[in-house]
LUMZADO-339962 format. One record per atom (N, C-alpha, C): x, y, z negated; chain; atom name; residue in three letters. Coordinates in Angstrom, 3 decimals. Example, Ala and Ser with C-alpha at 12.3 -4.5 7.8 and 13.67 -1.06 7.14 Angstrom:
         u         v         w  unit  site  code
    13.190    -5.690    -7.800     A     N   ALA
    12.300    -4.500    -7.800     A    CA   ALA
    13.200    -3.300    -7.800     A     C   ALA
    12.850    -2.250    -7.080     A     N   SER
    13.670    -1.060    -7.140     A    CA   SER
    12.900     0.030    -7.870     A     C   SER
This chain:
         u         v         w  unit  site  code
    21.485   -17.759     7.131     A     N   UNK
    20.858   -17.054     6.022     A    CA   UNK
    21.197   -15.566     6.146     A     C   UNK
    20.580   -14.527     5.971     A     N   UNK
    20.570   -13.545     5.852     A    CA   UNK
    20.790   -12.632     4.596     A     C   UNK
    22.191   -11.775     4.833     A     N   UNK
    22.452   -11.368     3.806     A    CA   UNK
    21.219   -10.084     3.101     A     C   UNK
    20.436    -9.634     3.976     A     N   UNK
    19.046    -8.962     3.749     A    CA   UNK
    18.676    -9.486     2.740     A     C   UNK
    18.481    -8.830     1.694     A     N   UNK
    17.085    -9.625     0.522     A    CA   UNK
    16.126    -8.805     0.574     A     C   UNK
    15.566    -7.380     0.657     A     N   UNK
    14.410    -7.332     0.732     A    CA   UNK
    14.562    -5.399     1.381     A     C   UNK
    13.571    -5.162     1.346     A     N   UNK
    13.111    -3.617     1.201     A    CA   UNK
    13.245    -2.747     0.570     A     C   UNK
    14.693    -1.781     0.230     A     N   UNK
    15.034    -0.958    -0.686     A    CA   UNK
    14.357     0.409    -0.709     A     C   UNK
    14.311     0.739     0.448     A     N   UNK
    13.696     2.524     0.360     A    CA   UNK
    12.471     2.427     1.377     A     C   UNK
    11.577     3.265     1.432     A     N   UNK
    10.490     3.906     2.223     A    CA   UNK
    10.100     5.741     1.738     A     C   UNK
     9.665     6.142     2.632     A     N   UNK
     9.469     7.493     2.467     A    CA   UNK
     8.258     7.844     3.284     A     C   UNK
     7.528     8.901     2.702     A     N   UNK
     6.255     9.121     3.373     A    CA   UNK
     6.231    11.208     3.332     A     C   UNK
     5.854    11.430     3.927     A     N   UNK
     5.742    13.409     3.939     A    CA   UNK
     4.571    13.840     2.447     A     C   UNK
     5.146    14.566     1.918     A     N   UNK
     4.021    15.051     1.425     A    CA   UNK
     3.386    16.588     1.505     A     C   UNK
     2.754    17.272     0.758     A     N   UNK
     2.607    18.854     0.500     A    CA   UNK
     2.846    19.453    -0.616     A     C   UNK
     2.292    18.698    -2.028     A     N   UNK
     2.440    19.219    -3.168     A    CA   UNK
     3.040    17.917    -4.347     A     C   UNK
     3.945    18.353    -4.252     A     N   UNK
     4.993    17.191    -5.465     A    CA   UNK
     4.273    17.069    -6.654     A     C   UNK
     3.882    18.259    -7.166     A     N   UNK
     2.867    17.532    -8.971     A    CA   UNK
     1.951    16.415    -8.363     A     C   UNK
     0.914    17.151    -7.382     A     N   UNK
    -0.400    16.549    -6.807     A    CA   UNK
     0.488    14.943    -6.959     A     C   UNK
     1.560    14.808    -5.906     A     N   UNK
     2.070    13.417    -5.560     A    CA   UNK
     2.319    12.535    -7.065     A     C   UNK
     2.932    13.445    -7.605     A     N   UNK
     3.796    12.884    -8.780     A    CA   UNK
     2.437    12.077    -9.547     A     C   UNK
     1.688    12.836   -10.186     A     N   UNK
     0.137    12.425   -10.237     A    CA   UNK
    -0.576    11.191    -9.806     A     C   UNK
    -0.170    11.435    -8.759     A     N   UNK
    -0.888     9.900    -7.594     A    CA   UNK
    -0.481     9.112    -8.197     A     C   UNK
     0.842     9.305    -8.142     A     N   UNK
     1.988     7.792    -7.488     A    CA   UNK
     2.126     7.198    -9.118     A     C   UNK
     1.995     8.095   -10.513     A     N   UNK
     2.390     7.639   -11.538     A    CA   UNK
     0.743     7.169   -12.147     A     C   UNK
    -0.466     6.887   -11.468     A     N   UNK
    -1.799     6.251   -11.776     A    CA   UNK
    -1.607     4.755   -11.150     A     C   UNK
    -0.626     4.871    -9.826     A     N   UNK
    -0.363     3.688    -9.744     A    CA   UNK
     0.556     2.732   -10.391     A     C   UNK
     1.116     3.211   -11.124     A     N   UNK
     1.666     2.595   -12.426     A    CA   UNK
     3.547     3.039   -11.884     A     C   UNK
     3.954     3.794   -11.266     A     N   UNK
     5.358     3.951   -10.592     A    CA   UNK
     5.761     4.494   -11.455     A     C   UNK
     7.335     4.663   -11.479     A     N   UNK
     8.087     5.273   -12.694     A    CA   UNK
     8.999     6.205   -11.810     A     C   UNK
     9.011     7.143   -11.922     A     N   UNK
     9.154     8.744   -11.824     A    CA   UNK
    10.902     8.151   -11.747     A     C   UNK
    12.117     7.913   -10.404     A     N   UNK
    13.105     8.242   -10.626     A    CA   UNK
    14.007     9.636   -11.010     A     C   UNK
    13.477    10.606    -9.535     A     N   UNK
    14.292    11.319    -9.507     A    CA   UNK
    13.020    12.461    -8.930     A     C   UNK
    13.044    13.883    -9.342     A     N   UNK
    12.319    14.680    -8.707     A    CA   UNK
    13.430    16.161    -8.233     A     C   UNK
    13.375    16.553    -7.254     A     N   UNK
    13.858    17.172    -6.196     A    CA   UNK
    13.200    18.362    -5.855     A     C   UNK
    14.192    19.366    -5.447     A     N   UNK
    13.241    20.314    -4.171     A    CA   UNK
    12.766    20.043    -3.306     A     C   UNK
    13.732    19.136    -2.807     A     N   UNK
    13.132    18.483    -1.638     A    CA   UNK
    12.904    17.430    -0.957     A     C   UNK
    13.114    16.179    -1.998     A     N   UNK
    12.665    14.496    -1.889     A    CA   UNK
    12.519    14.374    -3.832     A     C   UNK
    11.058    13.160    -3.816     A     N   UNK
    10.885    12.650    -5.195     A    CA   UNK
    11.019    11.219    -5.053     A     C   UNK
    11.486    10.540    -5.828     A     N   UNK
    11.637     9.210    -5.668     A    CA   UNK
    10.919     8.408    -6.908     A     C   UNK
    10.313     7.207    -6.330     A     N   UNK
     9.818     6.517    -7.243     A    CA   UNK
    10.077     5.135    -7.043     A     C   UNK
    10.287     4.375    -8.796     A     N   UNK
    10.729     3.261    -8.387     A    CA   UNK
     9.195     2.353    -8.127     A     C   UNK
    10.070     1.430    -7.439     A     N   UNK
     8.602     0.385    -6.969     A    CA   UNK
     8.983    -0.758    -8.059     A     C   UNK
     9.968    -1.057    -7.769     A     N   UNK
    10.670    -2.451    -8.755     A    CA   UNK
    12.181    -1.878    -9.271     A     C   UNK
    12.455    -1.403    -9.897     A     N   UNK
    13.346    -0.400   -10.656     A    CA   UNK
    14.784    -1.240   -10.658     A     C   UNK
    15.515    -0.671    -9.581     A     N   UNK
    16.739    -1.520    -9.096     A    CA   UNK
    16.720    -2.015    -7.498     A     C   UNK
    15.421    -2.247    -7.262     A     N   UNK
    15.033    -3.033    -6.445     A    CA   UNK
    14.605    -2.295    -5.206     A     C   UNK
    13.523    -1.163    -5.275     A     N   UNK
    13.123    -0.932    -3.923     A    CA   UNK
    12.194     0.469    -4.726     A     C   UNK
    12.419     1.490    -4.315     A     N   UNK
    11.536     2.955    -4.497     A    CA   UNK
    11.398     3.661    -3.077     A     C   UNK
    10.437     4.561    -3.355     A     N   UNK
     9.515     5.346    -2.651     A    CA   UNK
    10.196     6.923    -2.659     A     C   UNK
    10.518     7.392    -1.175     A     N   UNK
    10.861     8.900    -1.408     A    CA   UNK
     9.815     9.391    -0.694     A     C   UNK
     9.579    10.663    -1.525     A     N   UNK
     8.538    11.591    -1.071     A    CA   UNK
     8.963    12.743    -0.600     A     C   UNK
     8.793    13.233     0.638     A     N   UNK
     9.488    14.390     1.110     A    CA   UNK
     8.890    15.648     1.160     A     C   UNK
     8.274    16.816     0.059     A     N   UNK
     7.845    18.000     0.706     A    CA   UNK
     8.269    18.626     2.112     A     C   UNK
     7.548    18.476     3.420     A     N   UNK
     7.729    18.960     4.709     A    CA   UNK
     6.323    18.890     5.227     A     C   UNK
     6.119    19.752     6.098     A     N   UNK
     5.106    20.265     6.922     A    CA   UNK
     4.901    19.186     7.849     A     C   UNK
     5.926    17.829     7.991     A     N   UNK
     5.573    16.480     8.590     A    CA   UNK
     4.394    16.033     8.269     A     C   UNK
     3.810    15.901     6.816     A     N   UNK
     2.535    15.995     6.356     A    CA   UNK
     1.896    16.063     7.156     A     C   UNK
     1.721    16.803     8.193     A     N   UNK
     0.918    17.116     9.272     A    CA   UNK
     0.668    16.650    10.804     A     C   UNK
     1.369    15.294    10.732     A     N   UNK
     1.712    14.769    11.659     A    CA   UNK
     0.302    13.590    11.594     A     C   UNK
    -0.200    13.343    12.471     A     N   UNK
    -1.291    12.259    12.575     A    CA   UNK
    -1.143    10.941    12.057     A     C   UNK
    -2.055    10.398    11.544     A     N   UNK
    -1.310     9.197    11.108     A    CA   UNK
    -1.552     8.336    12.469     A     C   UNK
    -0.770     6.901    11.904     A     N   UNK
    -0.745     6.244    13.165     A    CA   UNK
    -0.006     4.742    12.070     A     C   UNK
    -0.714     3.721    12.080     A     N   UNK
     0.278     2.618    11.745     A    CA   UNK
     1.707     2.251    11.146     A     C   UNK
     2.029     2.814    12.637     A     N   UNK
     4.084     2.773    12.580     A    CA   UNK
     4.262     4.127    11.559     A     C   UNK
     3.510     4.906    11.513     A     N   UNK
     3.342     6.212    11.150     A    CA   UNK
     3.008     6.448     9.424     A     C   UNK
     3.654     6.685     8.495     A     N   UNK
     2.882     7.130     7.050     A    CA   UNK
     1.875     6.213     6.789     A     C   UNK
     2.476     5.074     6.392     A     N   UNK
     1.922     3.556     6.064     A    CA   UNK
     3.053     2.909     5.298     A     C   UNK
     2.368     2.494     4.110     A     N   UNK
     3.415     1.776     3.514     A    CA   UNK
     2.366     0.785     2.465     A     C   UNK
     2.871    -0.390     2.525     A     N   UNK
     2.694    -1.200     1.930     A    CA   UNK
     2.889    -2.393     1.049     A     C   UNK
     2.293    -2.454    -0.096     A     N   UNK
     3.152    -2.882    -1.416     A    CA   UNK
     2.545    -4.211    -1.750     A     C   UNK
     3.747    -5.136    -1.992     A     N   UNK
     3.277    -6.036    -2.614     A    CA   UNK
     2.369    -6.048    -3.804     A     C   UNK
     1.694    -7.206    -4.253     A     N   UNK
     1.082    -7.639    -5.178     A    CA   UNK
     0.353    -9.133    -5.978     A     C   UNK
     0.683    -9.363    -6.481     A     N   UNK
     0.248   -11.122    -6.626     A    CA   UNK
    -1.115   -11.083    -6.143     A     C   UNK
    -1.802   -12.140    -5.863     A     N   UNK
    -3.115   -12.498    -5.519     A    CA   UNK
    -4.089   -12.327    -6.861     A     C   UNK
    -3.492   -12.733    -7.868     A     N   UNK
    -4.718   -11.971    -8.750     A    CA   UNK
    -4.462   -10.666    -9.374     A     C   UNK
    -3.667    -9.709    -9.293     A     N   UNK
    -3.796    -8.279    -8.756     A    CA   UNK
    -4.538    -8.038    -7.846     A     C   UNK
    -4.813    -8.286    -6.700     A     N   UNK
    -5.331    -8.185    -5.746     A    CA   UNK
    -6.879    -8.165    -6.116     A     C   UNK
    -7.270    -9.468    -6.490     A     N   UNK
    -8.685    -9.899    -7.110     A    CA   UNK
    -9.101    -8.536    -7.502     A     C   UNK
    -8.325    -7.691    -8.391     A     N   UNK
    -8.843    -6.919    -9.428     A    CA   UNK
    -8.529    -5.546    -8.926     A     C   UNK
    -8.380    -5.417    -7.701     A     N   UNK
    -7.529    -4.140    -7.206     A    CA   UNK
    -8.988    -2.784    -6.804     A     C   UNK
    -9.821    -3.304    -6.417     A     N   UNK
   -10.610    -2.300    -5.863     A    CA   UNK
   -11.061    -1.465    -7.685     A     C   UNK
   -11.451    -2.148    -8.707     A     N   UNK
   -11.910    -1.930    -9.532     A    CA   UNK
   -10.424    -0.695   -10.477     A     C   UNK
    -9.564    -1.777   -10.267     A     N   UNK
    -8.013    -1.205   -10.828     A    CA   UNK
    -7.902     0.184   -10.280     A     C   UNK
    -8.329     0.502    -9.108     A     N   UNK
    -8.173     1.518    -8.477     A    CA   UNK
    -8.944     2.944    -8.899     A     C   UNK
   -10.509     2.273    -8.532     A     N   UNK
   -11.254     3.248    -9.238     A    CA   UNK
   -10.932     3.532   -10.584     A     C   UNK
   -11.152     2.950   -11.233     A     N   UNK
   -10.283     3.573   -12.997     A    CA   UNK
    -9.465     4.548   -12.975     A     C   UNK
    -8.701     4.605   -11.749     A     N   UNK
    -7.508     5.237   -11.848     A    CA   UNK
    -7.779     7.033   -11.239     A     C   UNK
    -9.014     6.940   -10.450     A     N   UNK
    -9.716     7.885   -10.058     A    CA   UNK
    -9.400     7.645    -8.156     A     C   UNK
    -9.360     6.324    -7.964     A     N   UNK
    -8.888     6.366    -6.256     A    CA   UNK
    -9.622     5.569    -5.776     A     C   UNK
   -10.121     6.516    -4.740     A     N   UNK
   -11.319     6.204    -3.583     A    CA   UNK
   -10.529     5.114    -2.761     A     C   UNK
   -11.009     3.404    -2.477     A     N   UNK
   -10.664     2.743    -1.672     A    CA   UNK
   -11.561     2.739    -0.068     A     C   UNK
   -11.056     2.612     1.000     A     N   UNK
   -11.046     3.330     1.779     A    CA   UNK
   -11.580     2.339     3.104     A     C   UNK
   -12.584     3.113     3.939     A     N   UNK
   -12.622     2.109     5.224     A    CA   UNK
   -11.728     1.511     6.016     A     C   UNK
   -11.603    -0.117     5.989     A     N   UNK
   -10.492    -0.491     7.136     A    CA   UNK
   -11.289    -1.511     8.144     A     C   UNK
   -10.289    -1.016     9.287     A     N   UNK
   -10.911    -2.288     9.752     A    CA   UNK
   -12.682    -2.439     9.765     A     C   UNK
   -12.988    -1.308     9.795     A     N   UNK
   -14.877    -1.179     9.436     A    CA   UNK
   -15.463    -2.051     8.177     A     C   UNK
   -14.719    -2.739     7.130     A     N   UNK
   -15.041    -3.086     5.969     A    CA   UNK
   -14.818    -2.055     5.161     A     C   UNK
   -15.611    -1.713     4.652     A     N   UNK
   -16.314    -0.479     3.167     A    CA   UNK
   -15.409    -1.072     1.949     A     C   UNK
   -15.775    -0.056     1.359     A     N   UNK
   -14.569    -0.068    -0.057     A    CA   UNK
   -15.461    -1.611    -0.729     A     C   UNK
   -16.091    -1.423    -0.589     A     N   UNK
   -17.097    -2.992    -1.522     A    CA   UNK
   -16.764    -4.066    -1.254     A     C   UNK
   -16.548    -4.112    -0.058     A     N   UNK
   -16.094    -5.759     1.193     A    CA   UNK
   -14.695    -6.036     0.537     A     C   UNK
   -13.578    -5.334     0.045     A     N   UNK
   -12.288    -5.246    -0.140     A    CA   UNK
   -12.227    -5.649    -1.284     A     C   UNK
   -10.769    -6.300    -1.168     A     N   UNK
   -10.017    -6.708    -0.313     A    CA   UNK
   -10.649    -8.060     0.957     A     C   UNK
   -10.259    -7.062     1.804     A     N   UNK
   -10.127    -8.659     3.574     A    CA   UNK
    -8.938    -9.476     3.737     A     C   UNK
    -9.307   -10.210     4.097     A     N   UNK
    -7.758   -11.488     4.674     A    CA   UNK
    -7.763   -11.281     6.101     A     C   UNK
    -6.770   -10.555     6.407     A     N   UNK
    -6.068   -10.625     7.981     A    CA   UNK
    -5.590   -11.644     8.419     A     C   UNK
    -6.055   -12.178     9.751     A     N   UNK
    -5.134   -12.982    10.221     A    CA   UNK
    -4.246   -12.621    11.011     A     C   UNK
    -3.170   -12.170    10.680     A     N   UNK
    -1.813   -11.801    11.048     A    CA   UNK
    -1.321   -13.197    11.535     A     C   UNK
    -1.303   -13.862    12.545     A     N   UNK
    -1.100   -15.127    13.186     A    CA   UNK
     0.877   -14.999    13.245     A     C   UNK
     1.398   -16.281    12.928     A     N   UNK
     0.643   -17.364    12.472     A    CA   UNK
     0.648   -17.009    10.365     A     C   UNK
     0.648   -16.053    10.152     A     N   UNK
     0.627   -15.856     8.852     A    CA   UNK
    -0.628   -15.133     8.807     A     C   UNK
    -1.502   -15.274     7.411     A     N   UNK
    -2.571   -14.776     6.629     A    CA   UNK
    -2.143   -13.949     5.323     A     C   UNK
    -3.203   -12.540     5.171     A     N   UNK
    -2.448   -11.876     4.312     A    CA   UNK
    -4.420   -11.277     3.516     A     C   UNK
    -3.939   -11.067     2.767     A     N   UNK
    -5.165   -10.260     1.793     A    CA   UNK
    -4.478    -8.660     1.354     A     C   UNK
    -5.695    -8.095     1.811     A     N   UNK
    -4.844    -6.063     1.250     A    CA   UNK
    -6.554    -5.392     1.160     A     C   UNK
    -6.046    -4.589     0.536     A     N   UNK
    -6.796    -3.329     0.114     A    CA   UNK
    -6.160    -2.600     0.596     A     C   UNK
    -6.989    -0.920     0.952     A     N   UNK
    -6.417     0.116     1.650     A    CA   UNK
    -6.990     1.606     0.744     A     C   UNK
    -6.035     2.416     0.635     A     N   UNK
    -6.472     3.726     0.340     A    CA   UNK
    -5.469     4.439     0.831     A     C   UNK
    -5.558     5.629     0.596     A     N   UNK
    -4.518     6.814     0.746     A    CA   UNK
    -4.539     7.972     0.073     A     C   UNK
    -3.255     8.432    -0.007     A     N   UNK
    -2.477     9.362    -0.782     A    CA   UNK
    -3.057    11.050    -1.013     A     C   UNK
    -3.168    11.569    -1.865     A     N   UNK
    -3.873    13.403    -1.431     A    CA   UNK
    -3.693    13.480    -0.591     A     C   UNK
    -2.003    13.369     0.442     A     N   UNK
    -1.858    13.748     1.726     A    CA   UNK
    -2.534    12.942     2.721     A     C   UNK
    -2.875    11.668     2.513     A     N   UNK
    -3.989    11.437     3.832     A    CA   UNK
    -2.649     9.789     4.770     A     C   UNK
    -1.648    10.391     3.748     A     N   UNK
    -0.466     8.381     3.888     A    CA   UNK
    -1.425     7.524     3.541     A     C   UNK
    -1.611     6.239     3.891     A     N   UNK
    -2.002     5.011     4.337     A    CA   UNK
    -1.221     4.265     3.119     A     C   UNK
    -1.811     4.094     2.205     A     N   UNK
    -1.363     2.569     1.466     A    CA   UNK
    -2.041     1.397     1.328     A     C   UNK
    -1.681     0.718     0.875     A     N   UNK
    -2.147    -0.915     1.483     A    CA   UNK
    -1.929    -1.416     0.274     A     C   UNK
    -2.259    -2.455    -0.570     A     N   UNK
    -1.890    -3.218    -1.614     A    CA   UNK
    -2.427    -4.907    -0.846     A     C   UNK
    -1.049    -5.718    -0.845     A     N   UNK
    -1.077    -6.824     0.160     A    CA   UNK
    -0.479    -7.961    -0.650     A     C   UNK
    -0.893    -9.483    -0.485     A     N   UNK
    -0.334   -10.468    -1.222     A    CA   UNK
    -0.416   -11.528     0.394     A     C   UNK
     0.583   -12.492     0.881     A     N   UNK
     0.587   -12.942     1.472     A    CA   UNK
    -0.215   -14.206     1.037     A     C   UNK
    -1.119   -15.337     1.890     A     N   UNK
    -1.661   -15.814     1.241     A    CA   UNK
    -1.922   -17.474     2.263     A     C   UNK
    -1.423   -17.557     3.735     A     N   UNK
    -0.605   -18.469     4.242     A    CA   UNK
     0.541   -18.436     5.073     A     C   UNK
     1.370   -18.748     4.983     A     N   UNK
     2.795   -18.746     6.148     A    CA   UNK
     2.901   -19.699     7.003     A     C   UNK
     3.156   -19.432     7.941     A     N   UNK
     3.961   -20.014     9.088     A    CA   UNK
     2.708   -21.214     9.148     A     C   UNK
     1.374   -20.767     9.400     A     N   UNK
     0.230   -21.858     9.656     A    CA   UNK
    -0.805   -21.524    10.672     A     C   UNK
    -0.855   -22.996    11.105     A     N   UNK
    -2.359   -22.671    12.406     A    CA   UNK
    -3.329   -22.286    11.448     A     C   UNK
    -4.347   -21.112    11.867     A     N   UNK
    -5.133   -20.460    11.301     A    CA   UNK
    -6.095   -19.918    12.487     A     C   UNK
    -7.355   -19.983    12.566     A     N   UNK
    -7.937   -19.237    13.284     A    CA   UNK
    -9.211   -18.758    12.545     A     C   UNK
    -9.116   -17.571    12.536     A     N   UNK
   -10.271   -16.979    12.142     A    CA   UNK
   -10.367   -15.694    11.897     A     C   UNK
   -11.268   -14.813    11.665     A     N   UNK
   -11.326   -13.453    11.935     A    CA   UNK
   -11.245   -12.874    10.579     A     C   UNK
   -10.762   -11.493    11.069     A     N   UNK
   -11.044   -10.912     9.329     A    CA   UNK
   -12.449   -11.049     8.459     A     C   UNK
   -11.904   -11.277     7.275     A     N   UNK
   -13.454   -11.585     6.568     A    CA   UNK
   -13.186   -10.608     5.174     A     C   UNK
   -13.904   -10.700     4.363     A     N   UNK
   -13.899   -10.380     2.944     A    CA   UNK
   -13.250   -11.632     2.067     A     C   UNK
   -11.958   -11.048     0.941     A     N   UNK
   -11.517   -11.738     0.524     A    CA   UNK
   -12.313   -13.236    -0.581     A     C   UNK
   -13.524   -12.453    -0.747     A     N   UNK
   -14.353   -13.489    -1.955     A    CA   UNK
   -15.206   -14.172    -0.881     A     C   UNK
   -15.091   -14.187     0.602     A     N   UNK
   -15.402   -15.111     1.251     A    CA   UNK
   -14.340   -15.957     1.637     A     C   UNK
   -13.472   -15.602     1.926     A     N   UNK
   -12.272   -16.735     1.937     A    CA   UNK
   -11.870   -17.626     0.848     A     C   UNK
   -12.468   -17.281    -0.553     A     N   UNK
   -11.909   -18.172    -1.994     A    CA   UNK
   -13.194   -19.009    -2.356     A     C   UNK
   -13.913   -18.894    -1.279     A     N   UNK
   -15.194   -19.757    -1.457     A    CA   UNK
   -15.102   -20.878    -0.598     A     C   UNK
């Protein structure tokens, strides 16, 4: 067993801390700590927050491994996420060549299956809103749209 329980910190570059602060508190985050030069937000308050770093890293390309972060969410969050989003004033985003409409898709991340939505940050970070949705199972099949998989 692993004394690991989960994911305490992540950090992404930003440019302008209000702009961020803004973002991150439409997604419902609670404002820990704000800084000259890191802002932190909790994700699960105790549990696991988000630092935001004003630096000119911002400017670094994205890439996967790269200014990507991704957050849990139950499956019916998920259901309601593209809509949840817009309300909030946030453009959901091409992945994977599925359009903001198609979203959320179910990846087959072999041998696990996952459902996410994708947008990103003023600065152009990669977020994901993801609910796992089979483990450790034979699965074959390609990405689809999530309201084709619950059919």
């Amino acid at each position: 067993m692993s004394m690991i329980k989960g994911l305490y910190e992540a950090h992404l570059p930003i440019s302008d801390v209000t702009e961020s602060i803004e973002f991150y508190k439409k997604l419902g985050l609670e404002l820990a700590h704000q800084g000259d030069e890191v802002t932190f937000f909790w994700i699960e308050k105790g549990k696991s927050w988000l630092g935001l770093w004003k630096t000119d890293k911002v400017k670094t390309p994205y890439h996967p491994s790269l200014r990507h972060i991704a957050l849990y969410v139950e499956l019916e969050g998920l259901l309601d996420a593209n809509e949840w989003l817009n309300e909030r004033g946030i453009e959901v985003r091409t992945a994977f060549n599925f359009k903001s409409d198609q979203q959320p898709i179910v990846l087959p991340n072999y041998p696990q299956s996952h459902a996410a939505i994708y947008f990103d940050d003023p600065d152009g970070n990669s977020l994901e809103l993801i609910t796992p949705l089979k483990l450790d199972d034979e699965i074959d099949f390609e990405m689809m749209e999530l309201r084709d998989w619950t059919k």
